[in-house]
N, C-alpha and C positions, 0 to 999 in steps of 0.2 A: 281533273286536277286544275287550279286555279294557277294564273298568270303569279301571283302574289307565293301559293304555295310550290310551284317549279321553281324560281327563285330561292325560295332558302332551301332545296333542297340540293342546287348546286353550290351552295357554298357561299354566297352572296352575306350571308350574315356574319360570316368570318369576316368579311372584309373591316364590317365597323367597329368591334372587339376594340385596337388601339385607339378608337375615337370617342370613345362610351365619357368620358369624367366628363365631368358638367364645373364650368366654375359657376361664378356670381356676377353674371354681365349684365345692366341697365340702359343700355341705351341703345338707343336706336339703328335702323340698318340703312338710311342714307345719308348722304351726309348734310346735316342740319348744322342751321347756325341759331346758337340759342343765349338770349340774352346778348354777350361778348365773346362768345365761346363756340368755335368752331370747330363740329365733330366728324372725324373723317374714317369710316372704315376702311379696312384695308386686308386683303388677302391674298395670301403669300403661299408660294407654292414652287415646287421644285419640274425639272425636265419630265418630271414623265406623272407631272399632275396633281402629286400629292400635296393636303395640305400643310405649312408647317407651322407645328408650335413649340413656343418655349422659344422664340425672341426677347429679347427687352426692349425699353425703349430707346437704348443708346443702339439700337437695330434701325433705328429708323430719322429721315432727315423733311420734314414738309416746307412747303416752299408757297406762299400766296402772293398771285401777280408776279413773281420773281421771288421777292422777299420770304429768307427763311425764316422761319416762325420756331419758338421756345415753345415745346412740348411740353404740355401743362398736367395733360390728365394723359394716363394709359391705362387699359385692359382690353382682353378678350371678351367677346362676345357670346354669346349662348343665350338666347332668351326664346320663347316662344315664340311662334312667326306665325305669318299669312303669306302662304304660297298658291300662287294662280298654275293652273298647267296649261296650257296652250296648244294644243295637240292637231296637227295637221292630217286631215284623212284624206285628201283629197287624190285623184286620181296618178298623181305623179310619185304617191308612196304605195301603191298597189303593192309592190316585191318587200316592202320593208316593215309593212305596219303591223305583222307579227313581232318582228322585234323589237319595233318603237312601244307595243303594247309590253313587252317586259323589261325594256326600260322605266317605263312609267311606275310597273311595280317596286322594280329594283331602288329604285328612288324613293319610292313612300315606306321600305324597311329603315330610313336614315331619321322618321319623320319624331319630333317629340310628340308627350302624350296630349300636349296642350297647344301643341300645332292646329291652324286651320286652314283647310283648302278650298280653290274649288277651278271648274272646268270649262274652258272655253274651247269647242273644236272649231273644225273648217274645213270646207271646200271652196264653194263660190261665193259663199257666206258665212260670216262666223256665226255663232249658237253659243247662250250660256247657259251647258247641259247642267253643269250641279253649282248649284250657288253657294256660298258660302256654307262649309262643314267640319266637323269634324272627322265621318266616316269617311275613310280614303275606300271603302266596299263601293260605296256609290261611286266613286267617281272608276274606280276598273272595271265594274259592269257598264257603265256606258261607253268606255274605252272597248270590252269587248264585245257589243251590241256595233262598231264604228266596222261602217265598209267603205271604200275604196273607189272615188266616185266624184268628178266633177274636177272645177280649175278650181285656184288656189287665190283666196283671198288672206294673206297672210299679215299685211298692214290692217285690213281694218280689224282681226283677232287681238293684237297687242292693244288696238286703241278701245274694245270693250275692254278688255280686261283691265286696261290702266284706271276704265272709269269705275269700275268693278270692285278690283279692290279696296277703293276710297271707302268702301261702308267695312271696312275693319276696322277696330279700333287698337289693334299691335300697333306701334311704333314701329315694328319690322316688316316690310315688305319683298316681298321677291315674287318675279316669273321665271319658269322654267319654259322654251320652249322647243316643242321635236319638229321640226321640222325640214324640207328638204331645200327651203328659203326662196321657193319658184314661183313668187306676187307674179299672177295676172290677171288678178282681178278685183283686187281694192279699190275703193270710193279714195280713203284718203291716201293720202300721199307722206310721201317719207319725211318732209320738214312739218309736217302737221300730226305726224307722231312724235316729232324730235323735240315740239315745243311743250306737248302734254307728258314727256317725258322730265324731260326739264324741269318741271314745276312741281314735280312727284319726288319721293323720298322710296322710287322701289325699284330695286335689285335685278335685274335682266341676268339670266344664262342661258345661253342656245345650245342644244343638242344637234348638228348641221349633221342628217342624214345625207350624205352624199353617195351620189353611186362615181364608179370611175369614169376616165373622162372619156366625152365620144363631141368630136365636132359636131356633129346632127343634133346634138342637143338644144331644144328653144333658148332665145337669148336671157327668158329670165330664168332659168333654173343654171345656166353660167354665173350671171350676176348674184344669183341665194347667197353663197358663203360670203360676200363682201355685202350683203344686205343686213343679215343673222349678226356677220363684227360688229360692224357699226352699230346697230339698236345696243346689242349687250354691253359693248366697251364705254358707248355712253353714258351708260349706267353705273358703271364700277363693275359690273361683272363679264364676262368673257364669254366667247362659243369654242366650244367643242369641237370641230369636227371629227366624221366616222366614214369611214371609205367600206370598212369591212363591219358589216350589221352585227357579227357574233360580240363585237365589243360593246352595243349599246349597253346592256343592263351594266355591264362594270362601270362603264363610262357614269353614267347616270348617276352608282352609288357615290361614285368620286365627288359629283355636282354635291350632290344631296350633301356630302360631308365638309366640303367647302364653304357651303351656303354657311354652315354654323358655326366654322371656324375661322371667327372673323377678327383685327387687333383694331380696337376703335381710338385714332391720335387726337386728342381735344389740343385746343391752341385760342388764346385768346390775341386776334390779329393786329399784330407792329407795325406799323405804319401803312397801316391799311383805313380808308376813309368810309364811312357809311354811305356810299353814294347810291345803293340801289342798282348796281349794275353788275354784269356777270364779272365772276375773280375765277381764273381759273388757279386748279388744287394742282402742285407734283409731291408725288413721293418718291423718293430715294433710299434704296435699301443700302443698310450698312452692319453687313451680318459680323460674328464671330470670325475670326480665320478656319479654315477647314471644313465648312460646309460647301456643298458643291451651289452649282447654279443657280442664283433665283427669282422667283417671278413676283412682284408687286401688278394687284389689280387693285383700283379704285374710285370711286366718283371723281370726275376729271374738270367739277365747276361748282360754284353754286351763286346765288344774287344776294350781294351784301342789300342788307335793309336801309330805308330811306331815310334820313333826318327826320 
């Protein structure tokens, strides 16, 4: 039985059931400044993950440089994507990468039909096992051909894949990555992913396999979770973490369902100057009375264009 077919036989495809309606979403999944008009996705989700719909826009407040800005355009997002998977095999997931392999699946049941993927693994070096596709077959037979073996170069995987994705031609970009965030042994370095991330329009979420905590543990698989934030948060998207491996595959379908449910704020910027220089983005949630908790994720910058 296949990684893909023990997933929906637990039930994993109930899960997507209240997420299945599609609207009519155009645009893009980072946030782009286009013409005069600055587009910001944004997704919202509550304490224990879920994502939510059925805000307005009087739900929401944006703010550039300081200066709050008049929300010009709203909708939700749905459109077809290009998702990188990013899969960490390396010797530090030995215990875990059966479950990280049915995450992987649990994640490509949330996939549209006109979605594309594809796979970049790692141990002491990254590999891009399946390049650009449609068939998610390929990419779980080489997930389950993946054994457990070597150090972890986990920065220079993001940084093929950031160059990777660039030959899609989706407006929508996202990486997913599993891993246990324990870099030691990348070429580049964390502000030289930070700048090719910056200059991209795609989506980071991390899945942080974490085992519990044990002082003996090397310094960099202490420092992974505050490695995994940072990459994804700068992106607009978020990490995961998982202590206990039986929640990967749900955790994942969660990601998978997030990634598509997304409120995109357009705003054409008020006293804001062309200068070419970073403006950082806030949003501010301002829900209905009576909904519990919530959580705003988003792209946290972008470079207004030059004169």
């Amino acid at each position: 039985m296949s990684a893909r077919q023990w997933i929906g036989l637990t039930g994993c495809c109930a899960l997507l059931l209240p997420w299945c309606v599609r609207g009519q979403p155009r645009y893009p999944s980072g946030l782009r400044v286009e013409s005069d008009l600055v587009l910001v996705p944004v997704t919202v989700s509550d304490l224990f993950n879920h994502p939510i719909k059925g805000l307005t826009k009087d739900s929401f407040r944006v703010f550039d440089n300081g200066v709050e800005q008049n929300i010009s355009q709203f909708s939700m997002e749905d459109a077809p994507m290009t998702i990188g998977l990013v899969f960490d095999k390396s010797g530090s997931m030995r215990y875990r990468l059966d479950r990280a392999r049915l995450a992987a699946a649990a994640f490509f049941l949330t996939a549209n039909p006109e979605d594309e993927f594809f796979l970049v693994d790692f141990a002491s070096e990254p590999r891009l096992a399946v390049p650009l596709t449609r068939n998610v077959e390929r990419i779980e037979d080489r997930i389950t051909q993946a054994r457990p073996a070597g150090t972890t170069a986990l920065l220079d995987a993001v940084y093929l894949a950031l160059n990777h994705i660039r030959k899609s031609h989706y407006g929508r970009k996202a990486l997913l990555i599993v891993s246990d965030g324990g870099d030691n042994a990348s070429r580049y370095t964390r502000n030289e992913v930070n700048r090719v991330l910056r200059e991209s329009d795609v989506l980071i979420y991390s899945i942080g396999v974490f085992g519990s905590y044990n002082r003996w543990r090397p310094v960099e698989e202490v420092d992974g979770p505050e490695l995994l934030r940072k990459i994804s948060e700068s992106s607009g998207g978020r990490l995961i973490p998982i202590t206990d491996t039986i929640q990967l595959p749900y955790m994942a379908v969660k990601v998978g369902m997030e990634m598509r449910n997304r409120y995109v704020l357009g705003y054409a910027p008020a006293g804001i100057q062309d200068n070419g220089r970073y403006h950082r983005v806030q949003v501010k949630l301002t829900p209905p009375d009576g909904l519990p908790p919530l959580h705003a994720s988003w792209r946290t910058g972008y470079y207004a264009p030059s004169q």
